[in-house]
Structures are given as C-alpha cells and as structure tokens.
C-alpha positions as CSV (number, residue, x, y, z in Angstrom):
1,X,0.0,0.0,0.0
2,X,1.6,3.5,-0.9
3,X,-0.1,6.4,0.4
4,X,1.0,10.7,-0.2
5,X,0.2,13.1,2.0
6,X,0.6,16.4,3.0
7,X,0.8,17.3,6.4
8,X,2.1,20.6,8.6
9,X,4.7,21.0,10.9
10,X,4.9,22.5,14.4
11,X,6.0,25.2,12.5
12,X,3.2,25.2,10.0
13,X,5.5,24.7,7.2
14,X,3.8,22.1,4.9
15,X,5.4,19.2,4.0
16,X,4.9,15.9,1.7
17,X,5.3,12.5,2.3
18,X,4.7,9.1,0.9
19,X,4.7,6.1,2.7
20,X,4.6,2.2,1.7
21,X,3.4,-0.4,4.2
22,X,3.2,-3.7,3.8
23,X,1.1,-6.0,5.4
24,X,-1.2,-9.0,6.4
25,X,-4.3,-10.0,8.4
26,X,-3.9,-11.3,12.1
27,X,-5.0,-15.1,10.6
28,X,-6.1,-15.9,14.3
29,X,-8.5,-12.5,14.2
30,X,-9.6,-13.1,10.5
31,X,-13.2,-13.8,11.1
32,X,-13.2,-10.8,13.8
33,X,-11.4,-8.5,10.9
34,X,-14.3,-9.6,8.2
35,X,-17.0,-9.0,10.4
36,X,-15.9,-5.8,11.9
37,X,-13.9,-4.4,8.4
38,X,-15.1,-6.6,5.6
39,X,-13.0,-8.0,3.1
40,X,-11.4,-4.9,1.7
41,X,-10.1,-4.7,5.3
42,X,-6.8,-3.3,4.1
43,X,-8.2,-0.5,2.3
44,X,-8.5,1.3,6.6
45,X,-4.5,1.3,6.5
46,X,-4.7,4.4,3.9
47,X,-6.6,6.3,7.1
48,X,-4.2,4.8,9.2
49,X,-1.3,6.2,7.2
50,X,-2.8,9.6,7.2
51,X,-3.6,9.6,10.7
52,X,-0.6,8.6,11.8
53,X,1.6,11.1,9.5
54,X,-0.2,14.0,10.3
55,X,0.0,13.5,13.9
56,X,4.1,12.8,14.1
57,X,4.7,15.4,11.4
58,X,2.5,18.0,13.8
59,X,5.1,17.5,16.3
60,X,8.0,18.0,14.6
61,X,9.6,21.2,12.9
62,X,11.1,20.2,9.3
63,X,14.8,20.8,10.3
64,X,14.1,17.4,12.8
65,X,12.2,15.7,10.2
66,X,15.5,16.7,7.4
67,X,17.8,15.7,9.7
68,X,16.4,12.8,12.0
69,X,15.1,10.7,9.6
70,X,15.8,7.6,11.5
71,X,14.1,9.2,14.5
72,X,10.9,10.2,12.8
73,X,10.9,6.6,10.8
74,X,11.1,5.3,13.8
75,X,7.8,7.0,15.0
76,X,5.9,6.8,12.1
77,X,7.0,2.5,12.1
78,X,6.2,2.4,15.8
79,X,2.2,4.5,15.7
80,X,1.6,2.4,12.3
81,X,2.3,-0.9,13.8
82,X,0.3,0.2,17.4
83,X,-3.0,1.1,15.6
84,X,-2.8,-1.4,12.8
85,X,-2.6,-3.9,15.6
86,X,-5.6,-2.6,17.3
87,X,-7.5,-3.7,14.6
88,X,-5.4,-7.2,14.1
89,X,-3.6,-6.2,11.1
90,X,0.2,-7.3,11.1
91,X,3.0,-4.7,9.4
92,X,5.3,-6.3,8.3
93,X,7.4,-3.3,6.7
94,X,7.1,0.8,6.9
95,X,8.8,2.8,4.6
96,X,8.9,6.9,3.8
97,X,9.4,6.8,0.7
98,X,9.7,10.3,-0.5
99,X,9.7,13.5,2.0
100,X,9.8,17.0,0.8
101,X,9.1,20.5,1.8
102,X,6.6,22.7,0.4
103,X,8.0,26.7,0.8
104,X,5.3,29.2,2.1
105,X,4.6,32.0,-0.4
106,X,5.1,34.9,1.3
C-alpha cells in the first residue's frame, strides 16, 4: 500500500510524504477482521497512514524531520504498527518513501 500526503509542521510549514506499508491479516483474528472491516479490510490502512503522518509530522519542525530521519521513521513504524494492531492487522514493513518541503509564499 503506498499512500501521499501532505501534512504541517509544528512550525506550520507544509510538507509531503509518501509512505509504503506492507502488510497481512492477524490469521487468528480473521473472522473478527471480516465482520468488523469486511473483506477490503486493508483499504483502513490508507486512514491509518494519514492519521498517523499528520499527527508525528505535527510535532515535529522540518529541520528534525531533514535531519532525524531515522528518528521520525522510527515514529511513524512504531504508531503504524500500534494502531494497525488494534485492529489485528500485522505490518510487516514501513517505509517513507519520499519526504519534501513545500515553501510558504510569502
């Protein structure tokens, strides 16, 4: 699943980012994942993605997310993984695939 976004900083600069997850059903959970998301259950993770972006990219300023990439991948893997689970989806891989800053016009 690849998903784009754009998302503000702390600072309100705006920023884009495009993430790639991949990913498999909790086969222990599957009838709970059906019933509860239907069969197109994978289709939540793009709301996951966004949800997930925007709130780490919120609380960071762009120099941190330029410069700690590891730190901020980190994050974004560890969020992902903790909401996906909620809903007995396994991650099995989260990548940022592109990041870039937007300038303000002034």
């Amino acid at each position: 699943m690849l998903s784009a976004i754009s998302a503000a900083t702390i600072d309100h600069e705006p920023v884009n980012l495009t993430l790639r997850v991949t990913s498999r059903p909790d086969l222990q959970h599957l009838p709970t994942i059906v019933q509860n998301l239907g069969f197109e259950y994978d289709k939540i993770l793009h709301s996951i993605a966004n949800e997930v972006l925007e709130s780490v990219v919120a609380k960071s300023s762009p120099l941190v997310l330029f410069t700690s990439h590891s730190w901020y991948s980190d994050r974004v893997r560890d969020a992902f993984v903790q909401r996906a689970k909620y809903l007995n989806i396994l991650i099995d891989e989260v990548d940022i695939t592109h990041f870039s800053c937007t300038d303000n016009p002034k």
